[in-house]
C-alpha positions in Angstrom: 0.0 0.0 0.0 0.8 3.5 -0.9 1.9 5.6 2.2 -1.4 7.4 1.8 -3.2 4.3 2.6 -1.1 3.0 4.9 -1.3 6.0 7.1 -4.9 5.5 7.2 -4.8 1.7 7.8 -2.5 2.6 10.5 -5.0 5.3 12.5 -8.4 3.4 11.8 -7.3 0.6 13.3 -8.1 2.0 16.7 -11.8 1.4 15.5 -13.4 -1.5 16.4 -16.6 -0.5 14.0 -16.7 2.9 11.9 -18.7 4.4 9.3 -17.1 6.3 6.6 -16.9 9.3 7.9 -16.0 8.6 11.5 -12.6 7.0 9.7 -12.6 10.0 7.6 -12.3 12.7 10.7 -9.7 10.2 12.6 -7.7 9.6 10.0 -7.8 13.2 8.3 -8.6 11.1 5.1 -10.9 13.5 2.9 -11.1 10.2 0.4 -11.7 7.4 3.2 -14.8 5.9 1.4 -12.7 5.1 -1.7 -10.3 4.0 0.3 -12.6 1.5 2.6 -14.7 0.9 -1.0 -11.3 -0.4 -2.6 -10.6 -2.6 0.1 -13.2 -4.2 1.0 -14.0 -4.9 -3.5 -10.6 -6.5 -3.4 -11.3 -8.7 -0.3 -8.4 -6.8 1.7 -9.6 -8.3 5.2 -12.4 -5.5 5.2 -15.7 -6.6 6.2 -18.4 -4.1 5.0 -21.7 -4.1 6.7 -24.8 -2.3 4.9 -27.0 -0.8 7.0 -28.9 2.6 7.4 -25.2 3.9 6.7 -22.5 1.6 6.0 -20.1 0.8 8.5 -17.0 -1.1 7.9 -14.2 -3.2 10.2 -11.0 -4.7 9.4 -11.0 -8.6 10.1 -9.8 -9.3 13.6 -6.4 -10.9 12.9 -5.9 -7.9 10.1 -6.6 -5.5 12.4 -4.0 -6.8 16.0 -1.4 -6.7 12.7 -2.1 -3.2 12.1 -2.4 -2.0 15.7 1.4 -3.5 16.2 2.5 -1.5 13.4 1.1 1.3 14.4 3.1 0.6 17.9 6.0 1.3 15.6 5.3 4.0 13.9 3.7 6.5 16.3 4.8 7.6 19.3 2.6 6.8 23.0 1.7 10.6 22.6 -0.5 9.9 19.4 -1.1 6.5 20.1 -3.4 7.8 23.4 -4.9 10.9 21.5 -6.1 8.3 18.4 -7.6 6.1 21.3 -8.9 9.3 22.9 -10.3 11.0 19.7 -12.0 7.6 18.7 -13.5 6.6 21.7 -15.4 10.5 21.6 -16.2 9.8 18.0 -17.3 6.2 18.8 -19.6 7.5 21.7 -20.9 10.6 19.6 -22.1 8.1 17.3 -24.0 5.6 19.6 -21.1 3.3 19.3 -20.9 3.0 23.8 -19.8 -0.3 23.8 -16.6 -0.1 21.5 -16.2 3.7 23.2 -16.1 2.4 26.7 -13.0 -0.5 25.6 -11.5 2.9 23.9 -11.6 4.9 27.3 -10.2 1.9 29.0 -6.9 1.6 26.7 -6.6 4.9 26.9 -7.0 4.8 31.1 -9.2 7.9 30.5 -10.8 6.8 33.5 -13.3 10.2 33.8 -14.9 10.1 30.9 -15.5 5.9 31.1 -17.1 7.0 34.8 -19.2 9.5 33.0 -20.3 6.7 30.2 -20.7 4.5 32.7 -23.4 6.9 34.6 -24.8 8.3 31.5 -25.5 4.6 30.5 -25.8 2.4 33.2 -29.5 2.9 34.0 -30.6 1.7 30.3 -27.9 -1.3 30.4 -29.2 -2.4 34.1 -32.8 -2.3 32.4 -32.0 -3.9 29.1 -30.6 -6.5 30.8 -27.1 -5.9 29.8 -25.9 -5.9 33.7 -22.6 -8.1 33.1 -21.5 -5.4 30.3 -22.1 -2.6 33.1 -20.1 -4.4 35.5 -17.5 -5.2 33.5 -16.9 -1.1 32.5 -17.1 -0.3 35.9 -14.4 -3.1 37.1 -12.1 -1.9 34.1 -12.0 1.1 36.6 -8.8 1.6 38.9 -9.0 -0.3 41.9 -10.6 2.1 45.0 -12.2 4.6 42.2 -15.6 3.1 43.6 -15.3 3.8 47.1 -15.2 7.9 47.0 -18.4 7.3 43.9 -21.8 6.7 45.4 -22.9 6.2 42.0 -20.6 3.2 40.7 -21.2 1.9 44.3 -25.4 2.4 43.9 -24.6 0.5 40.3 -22.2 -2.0 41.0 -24.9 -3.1 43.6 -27.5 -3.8 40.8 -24.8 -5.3 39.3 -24.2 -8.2 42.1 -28.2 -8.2 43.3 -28.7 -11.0 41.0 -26.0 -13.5 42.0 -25.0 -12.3 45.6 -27.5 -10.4 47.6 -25.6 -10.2 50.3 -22.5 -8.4 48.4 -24.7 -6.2 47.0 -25.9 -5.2 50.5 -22.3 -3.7 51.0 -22.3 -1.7 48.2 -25.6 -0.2 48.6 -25.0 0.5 52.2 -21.4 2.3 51.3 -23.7 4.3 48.6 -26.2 5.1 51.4 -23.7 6.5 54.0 -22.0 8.7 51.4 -25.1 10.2 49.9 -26.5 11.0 53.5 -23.3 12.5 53.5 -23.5 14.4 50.9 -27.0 15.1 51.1 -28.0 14.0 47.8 -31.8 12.4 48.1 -31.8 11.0 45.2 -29.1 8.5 45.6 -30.2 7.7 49.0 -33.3 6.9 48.5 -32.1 4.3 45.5 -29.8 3.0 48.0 -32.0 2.7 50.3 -34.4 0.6 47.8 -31.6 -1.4 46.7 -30.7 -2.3 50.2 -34.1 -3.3 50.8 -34.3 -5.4 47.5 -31.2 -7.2 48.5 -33.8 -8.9 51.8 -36.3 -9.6 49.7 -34.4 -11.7 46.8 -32.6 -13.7 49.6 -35.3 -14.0 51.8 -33.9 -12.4 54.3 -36.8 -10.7 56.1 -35.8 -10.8 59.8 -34.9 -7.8 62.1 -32.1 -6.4 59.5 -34.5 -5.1 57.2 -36.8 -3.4 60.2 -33.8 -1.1 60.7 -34.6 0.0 56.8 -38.1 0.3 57.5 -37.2 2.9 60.7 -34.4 4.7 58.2 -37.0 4.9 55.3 -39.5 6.8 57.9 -37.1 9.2 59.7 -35.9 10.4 56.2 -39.3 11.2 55.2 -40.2 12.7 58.0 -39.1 16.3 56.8 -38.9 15.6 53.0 -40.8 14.6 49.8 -40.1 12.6 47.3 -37.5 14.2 44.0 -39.8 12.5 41.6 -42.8 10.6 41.2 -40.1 7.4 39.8 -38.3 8.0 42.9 -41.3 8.0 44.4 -43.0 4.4 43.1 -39.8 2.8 43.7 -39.4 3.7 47.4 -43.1 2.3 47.7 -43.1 -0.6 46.1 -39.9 -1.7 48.6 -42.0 -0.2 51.5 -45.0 -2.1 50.5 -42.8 -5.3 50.1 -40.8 -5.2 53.4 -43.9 -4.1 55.6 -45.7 -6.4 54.5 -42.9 -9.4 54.9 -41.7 -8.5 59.0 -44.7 -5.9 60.1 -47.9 -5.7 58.4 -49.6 -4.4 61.6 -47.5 -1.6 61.3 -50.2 1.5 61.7 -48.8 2.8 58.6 -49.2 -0.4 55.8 -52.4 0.5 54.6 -51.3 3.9 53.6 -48.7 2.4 51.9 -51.1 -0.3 50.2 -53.8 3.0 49.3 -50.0 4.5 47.7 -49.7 1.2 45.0 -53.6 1.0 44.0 -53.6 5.2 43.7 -50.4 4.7 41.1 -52.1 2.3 39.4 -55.4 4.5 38.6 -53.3 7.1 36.6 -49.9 5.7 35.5 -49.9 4.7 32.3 -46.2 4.2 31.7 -46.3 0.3 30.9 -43.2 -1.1 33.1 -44.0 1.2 36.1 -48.1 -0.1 35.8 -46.7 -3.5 35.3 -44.3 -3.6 38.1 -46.8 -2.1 40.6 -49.5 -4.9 38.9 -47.2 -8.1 40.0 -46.6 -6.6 43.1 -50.1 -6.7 44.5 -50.4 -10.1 43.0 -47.6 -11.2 45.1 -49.5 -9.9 47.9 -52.5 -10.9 47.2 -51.1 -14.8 46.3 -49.6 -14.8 50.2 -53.0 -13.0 51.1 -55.4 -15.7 49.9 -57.1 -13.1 48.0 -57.3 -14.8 44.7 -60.5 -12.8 43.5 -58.3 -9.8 44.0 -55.2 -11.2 42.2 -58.1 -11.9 39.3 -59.8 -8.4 39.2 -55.8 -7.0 39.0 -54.9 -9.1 36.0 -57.7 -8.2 34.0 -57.6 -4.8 34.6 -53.6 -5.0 33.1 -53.6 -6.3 29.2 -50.5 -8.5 30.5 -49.9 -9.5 26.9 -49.1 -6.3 25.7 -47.6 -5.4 28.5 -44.8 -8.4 28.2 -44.0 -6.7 24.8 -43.0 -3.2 26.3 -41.7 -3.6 29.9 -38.3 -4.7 31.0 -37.4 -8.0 31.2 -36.8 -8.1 34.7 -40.3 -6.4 35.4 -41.9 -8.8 32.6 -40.1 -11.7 34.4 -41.8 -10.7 37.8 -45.5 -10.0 36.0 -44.8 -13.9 34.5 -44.2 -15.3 37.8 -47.2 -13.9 39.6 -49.4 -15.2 36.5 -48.1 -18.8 37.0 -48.6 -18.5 40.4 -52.2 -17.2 39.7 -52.7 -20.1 37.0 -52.2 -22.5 39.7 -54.3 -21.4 42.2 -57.2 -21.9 39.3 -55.6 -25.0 39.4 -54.4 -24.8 35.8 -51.3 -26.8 36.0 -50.2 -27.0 32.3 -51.1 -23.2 32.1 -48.9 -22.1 35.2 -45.7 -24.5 33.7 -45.8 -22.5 30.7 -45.7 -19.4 32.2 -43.2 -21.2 34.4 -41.0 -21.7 31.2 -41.7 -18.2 29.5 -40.3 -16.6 32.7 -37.1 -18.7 32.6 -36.4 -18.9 28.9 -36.9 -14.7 29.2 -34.1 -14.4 31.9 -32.1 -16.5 29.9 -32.2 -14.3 26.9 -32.3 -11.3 29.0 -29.3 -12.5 31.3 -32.0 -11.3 34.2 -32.0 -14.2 36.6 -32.7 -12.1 40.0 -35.9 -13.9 40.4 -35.0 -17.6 39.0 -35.4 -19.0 41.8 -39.0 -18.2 43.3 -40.2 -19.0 39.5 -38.4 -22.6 39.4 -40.2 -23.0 42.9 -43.4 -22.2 41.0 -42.6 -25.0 38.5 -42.2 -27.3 41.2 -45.1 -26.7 42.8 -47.3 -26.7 39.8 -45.8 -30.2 38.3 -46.4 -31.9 41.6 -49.9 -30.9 41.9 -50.5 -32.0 38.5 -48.9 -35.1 39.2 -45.7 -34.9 37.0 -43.0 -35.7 39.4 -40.5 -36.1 37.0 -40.7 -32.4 35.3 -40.7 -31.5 39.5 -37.6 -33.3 39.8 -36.0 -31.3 36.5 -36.9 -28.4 38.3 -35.0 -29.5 41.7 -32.2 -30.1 39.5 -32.1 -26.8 38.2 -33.1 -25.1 41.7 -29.7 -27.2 43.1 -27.8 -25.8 40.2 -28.6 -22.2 40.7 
């Protein structure tokens, strides 16, 4: 190749993915899409991929070759400012994933924190919770302790797997927002300490001392937002209900979840909320109450547009329901919808109270062999 060529082979190897003119503003190339257009006609290890606008990438053993000559030819100086430059023109574009590897290379560690904050709410609810954990442990080690916010995240991160962990993060979040008097990020800490009882069933005395935290802050104080707001009462609902439902103040907290539900119309918030006074109304008895609540959601539709970790829970509570009608073969499908959605979702924080609800509903129908698949997988978990 021509040392025109070359030079550009050299600097666009520092993306992953790129469109024309993302290579085209790196590389100072004015002619990159004849460039990227010859090689890829001539087979030159470039992979173009036609979409909305093209984007192109060098094949992978093509590319480490053209990264180690550009070792060679550039100095550390350029080396960090192409890694730099790309990861911004990377993220500018959409491009977060290959932009966060970019910041990491480059050890610009403050703007992978801000990607990591500006993005880690729509990973956590995408599902995408081992990418978010993996940016944030790319981080120097001890970054997390002085950031409530990677410590509120890294929490979600290990709710799923270890409960208990993520208690420590959450609590370490909690202490330094109260320090720094942000309400936002305490009350989310505070929510996510609670959730971390409820998914290991750990609804003793420890998670009374939230329920006394939760009303001394509000004491003085509203809510920053209404989402703020339901979350707080859906884990208020939850752990009152689990170690003090004679508590004076339940029912106001029970009137809270039904008033939501008469005007939200947001489809994950209505569906949350929805599955959450099923699970109530399932330990209740109150299975005339966990009927009027499903018909009054279109659950189908609903599946289609909430999270997967909220459509998970709405599954769950609609097996359970199933088998209450004793509708055994209904309840194990909804049994398997939930599971086969965590698996696609990588969402598995409520695996194991929905394998408990295929276990239940094989052995009432008889079918103690698809129970004892379900052990199996319970033991595995």
């Amino acid at each position: 190749a021509d040392s025109s060529v070359r030079d550009f082979l050299l600097k666009t190897a520092f993306l992953p993915n790129f469109s024309v003119k993302i290579a085209g503003d790196l590389s100072g190339h004015a002619n990159a899409g004849q460039i990227l257009s010859g090689l890829n006609r001539r087979n030159f290890f470039t992979e173009k991929r036609t979409q909305l606008e093209p984007t192109y990438r060098y094949h992978p053993l093509f590319r480490e070759f053209l990264l180690s000559c550009a070792g060679k030819a550039f100095s550390a100086e350029t080396i960090s400012s192409l890694r730099l430059k790309a990861a911004q023109m990377l993220e500018a574009s959409g491009q977060v994933d290959d932009a966060a590897e970019l910041y990491r290379e480059s050890q610009d560690w403050q703007d992978m924190v801000r990607l990591i904050l500006q993005n880690a709410h729509s990973l956590a609810t995408q599902g995408r919770i081992e990418t978010l954990e993996r940016w944030i442990l790319a981080l120097p080690e001890g970054m997390c302790k002085a950031a409530p916010w990677l410590l509120y995240w890294r929490g979600i991160c290990r709710l799923a797997p270890d409960p208990a962990g993520a208690r420590l993060y959450f609590t370490e979040a909690y202490n330094l927002f109260k320090r720094l008097r942000d309400r936002t990020g305490l009350l989310l800490s505070w929510a996510g300490a609670v959730d971390t009882y409820l998914y290991e069933w750990n609804v003793g005395a420890p998670l009374k001392r939230w329920i006394r935290e939760l009303k001394r802050l509000m004491k003085d104080e509203s809510f920053p937002s209404p989402d703020i707001e339901i979350a707080v009462t859906v884990r208020m609902f939850n752990a009152m209900f689990f170690v003090q439902p004679q508590d004076r103040d339940f029912p106001s907290w029970q009137q809270k979840m039904l008033g939501y539900l008469a005007h939200i119309e947001e489809p994950d918030q209505r569906m949350m909320l929805s599955a959450q006074l099923l699970f109530y109304y399932s330990w209740t008895g109150e299975v005339d109450k966990m009927g009027k609540q499903i018909r009054d959601f279109d659950a189908r539709k609903g599946v289609q547009s909430a999270s997967p970790m909220t459509s998970i829970l709405w599954l769950s509570q609609l097996a359970v329901y199933s088998w209450f009608r004793a509708k055994h073969e209904e309840s194990l499908r909804l049994v398997q919808e939930a599971l086969e959605l965590s698996e696609r979702s990588g969402m598995h924080v409520g695996d194991t109270r929905v394998i408990a609800q295929g276990v239940f509903a094989s052995l009432t129908a008889g079918d103690s062999k698809t129970a004892g698949s379900y052990l199996a997988k319970m033991k595995a978990i």
